[in-house]
C-alpha positions as CSV (number, residue, x, y, z in Angstrom):
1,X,97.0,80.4,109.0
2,X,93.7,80.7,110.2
3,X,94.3,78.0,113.0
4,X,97.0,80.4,114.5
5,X,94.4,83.1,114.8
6,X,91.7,80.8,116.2
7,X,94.3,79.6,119.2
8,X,95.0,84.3,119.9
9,X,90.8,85.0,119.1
10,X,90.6,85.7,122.8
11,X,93.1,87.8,123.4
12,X,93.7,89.4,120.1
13,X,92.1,92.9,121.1
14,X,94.4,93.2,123.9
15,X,97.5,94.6,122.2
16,X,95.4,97.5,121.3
17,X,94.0,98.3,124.6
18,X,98.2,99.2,125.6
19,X,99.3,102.8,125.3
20,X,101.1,102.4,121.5
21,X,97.9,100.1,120.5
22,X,95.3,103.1,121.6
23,X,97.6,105.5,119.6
24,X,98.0,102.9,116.7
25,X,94.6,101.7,116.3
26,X,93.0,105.7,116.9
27,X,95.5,106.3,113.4
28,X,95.2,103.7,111.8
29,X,90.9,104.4,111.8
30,X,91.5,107.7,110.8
31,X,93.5,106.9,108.6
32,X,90.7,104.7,106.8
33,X,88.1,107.1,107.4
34,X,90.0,109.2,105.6
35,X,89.8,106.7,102.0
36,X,86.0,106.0,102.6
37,X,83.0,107.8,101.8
38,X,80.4,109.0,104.1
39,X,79.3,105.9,105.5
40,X,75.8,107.1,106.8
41,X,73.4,104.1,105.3
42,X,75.7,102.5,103.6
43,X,76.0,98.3,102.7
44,X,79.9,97.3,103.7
45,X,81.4,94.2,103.4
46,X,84.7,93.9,105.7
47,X,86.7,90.7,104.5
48,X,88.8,89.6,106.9
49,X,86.7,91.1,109.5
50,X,88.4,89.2,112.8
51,X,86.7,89.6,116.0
52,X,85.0,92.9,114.3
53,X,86.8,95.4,116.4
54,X,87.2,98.1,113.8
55,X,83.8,97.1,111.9
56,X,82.6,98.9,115.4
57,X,84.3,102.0,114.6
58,X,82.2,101.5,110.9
59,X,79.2,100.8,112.4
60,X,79.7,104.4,115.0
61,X,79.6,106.0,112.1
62,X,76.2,104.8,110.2
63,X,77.4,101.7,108.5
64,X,75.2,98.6,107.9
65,X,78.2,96.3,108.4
66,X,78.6,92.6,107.2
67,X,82.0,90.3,107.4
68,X,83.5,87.3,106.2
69,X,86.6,85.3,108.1
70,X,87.8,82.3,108.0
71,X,89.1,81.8,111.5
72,X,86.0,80.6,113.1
73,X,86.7,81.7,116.8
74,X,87.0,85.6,115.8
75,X,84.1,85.1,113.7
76,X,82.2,83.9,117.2
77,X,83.6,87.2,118.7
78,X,82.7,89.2,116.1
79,X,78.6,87.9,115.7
80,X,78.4,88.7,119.5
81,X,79.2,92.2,118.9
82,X,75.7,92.1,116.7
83,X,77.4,91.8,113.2
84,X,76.1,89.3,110.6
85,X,79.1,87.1,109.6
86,X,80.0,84.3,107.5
87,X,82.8,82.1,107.4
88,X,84.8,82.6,104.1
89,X,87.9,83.9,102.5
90,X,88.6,86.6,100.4
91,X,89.3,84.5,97.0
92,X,85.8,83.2,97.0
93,X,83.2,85.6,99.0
94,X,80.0,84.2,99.8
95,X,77.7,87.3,98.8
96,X,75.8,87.5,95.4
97,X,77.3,90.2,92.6
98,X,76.9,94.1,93.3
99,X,75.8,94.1,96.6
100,X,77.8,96.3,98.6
101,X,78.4,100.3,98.5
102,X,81.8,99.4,99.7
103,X,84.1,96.5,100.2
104,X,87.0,96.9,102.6
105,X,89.9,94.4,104.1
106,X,92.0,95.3,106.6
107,X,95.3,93.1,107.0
108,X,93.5,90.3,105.3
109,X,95.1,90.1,102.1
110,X,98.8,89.4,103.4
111,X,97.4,85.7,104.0
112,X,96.0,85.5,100.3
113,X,98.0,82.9,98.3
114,X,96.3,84.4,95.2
115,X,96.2,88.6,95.9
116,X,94.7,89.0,92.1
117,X,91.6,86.9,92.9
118,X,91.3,88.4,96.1
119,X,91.2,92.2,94.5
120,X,88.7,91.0,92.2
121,X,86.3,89.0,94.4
122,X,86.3,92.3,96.0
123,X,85.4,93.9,92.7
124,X,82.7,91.3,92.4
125,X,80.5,92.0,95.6
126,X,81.0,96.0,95.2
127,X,77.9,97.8,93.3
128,X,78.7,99.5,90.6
129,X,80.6,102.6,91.0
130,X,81.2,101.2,95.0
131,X,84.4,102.1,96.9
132,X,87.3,99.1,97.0
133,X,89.6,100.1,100.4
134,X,92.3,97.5,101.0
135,X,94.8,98.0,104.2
136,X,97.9,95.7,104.3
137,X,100.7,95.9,106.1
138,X,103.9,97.5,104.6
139,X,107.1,95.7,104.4
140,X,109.4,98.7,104.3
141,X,108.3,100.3,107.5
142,X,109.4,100.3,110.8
143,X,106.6,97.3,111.8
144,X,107.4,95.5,108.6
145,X,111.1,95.2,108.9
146,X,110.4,94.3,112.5
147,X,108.1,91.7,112.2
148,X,110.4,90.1,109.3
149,X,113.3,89.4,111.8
150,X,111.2,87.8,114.5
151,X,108.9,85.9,112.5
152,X,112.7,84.2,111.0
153,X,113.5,83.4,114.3
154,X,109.9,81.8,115.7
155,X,108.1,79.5,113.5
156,X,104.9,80.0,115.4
157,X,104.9,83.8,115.5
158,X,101.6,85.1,114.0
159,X,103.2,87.0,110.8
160,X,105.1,84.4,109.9
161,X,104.3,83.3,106.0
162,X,102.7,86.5,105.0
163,X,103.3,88.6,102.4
164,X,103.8,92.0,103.3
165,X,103.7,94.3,100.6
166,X,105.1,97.4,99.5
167,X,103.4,101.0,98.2
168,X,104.2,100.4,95.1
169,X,103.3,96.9,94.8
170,X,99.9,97.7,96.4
171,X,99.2,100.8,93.9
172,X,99.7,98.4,90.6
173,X,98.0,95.4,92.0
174,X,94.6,97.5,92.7
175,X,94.7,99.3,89.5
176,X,94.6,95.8,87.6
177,X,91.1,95.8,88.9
178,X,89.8,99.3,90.2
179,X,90.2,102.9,89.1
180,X,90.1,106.3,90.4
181,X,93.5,104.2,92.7
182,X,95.1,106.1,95.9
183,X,97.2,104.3,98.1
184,X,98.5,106.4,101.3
185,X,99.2,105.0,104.8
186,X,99.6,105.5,108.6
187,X,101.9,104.8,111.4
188,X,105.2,105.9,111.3
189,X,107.1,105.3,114.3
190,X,108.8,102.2,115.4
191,X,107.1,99.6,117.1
192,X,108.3,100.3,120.6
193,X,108.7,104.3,120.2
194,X,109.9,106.6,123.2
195,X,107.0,108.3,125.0
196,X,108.6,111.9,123.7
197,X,107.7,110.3,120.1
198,X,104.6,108.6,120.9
199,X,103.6,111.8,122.6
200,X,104.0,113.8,119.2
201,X,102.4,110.4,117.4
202,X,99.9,112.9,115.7
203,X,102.2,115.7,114.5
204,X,104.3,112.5,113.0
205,X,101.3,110.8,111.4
206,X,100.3,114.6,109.5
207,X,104.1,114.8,108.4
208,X,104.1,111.7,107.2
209,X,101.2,111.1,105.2
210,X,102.0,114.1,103.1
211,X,105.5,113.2,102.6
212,X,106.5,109.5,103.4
213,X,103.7,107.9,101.5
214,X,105.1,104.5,101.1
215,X,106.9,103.9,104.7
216,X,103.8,104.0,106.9
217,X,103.0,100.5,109.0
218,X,99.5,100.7,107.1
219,X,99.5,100.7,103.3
220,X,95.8,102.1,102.8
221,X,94.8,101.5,98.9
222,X,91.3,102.6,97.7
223,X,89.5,103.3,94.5
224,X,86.0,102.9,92.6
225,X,84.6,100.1,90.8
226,X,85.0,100.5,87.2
227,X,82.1,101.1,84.9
């Protein structure tokens, strides 16, 4: 899998610089934001952390900010943007025990051929009582349903052989290893919405956080290291 992200490294930024990527990306940050602390001074680990292009959005706000990937031409991407990265993957993260203040991954896990290790390796480099935020994408929303037909179809499309998961598949798989668990998410319109929808993108998003919890694009599950 990594392979097919090393061949789009260059170019993988791009989709968010189009009018729904802006809207999608500005939502899908806040929407993370929202299941993090204040991250003034604090130690974050981001696994899976591509070419590092939301790890800038953590760093705006005060965070020290290290990542692990195991596509070696985002990684490239992602140390020239000034973040400290090492190549890796989220079953077997190369930092020492109770390092970090929080541990996020952000569409990472859908790769993971072993989602309980990945959780717990998580668990691992978190310091005790640290924040656990993991983002996958959601395979009963618009984007998931979507991206399940084409990848059928094309062999070499990018989400082809992930695992997509669903809320509550998310929810019991993190509180196996974390507590204090929340899962919400974000993006709720289709993936090639009409400008009168993408124009009320924000109005939608409010709606459906409060009440469509599990149909967002973005499953968004956090909680605390156990003591």
């Amino acid at each position: 899998m990594e392979e097919k992200f090393d061949k789009i490294a260059n170019e993988y930024d791009l989709w968010f610089e189009t009018p729904v990527g802006r809207v999608v990306k500005e939502l899908e940050i806040d929407a993370l934001i929202s299941a993090l602390p204040d991250l003034n001074g604090k130690k974050m680990l981001e696994v899976g952390i591509g070419t590092g292009l939301f790890a800038m959005e953590f760093r705006k706000r005060g965070a020290e900010v290290y990542g692990i990937d195991p596509a070696s031409n985002m990684l490239k991407i992602a140390q020239l943007r000034g973040f400290e990265v090492k190549f890796g993957y989220g079953e077997a993260i190369p930092f020492e025990d109770n390092l970090f203040d929080i541990v996020l991954s952000m569409t990472s896990m859908e790769n993971s051929k072993d989602p309980e290790k990945f959780v717990s390796e998580m668990v691992r480099v978190a310091k005790p009582s640290g924040r656990i935020v993991v983002a996958v994408l959601n395979a009963i929303s618009f984007y998931g349903i979507s991206r399940r037909i084409r990848g059928l179809f094309d062999p070499n499309d990018l989400f082809r052989g992930m695992h997509f998961y669903n809320y509550w598949e998310l929810r019991n798989l993190l509180r196996r290893h974390i507590c204090n668990v929340e899962v919400n998410s974000s993006v709720f319109f289709n993936p090639t919405p009409p400008k009168f929808i993408l124009d009320r993108a924000y109005a939608l998003e409010k709606f459906g956080r409060k009440y469509l919890k599990p149909f967002g694009a973005l499953l968004i599950g956090g909680g605390t290291k156990c003591l």
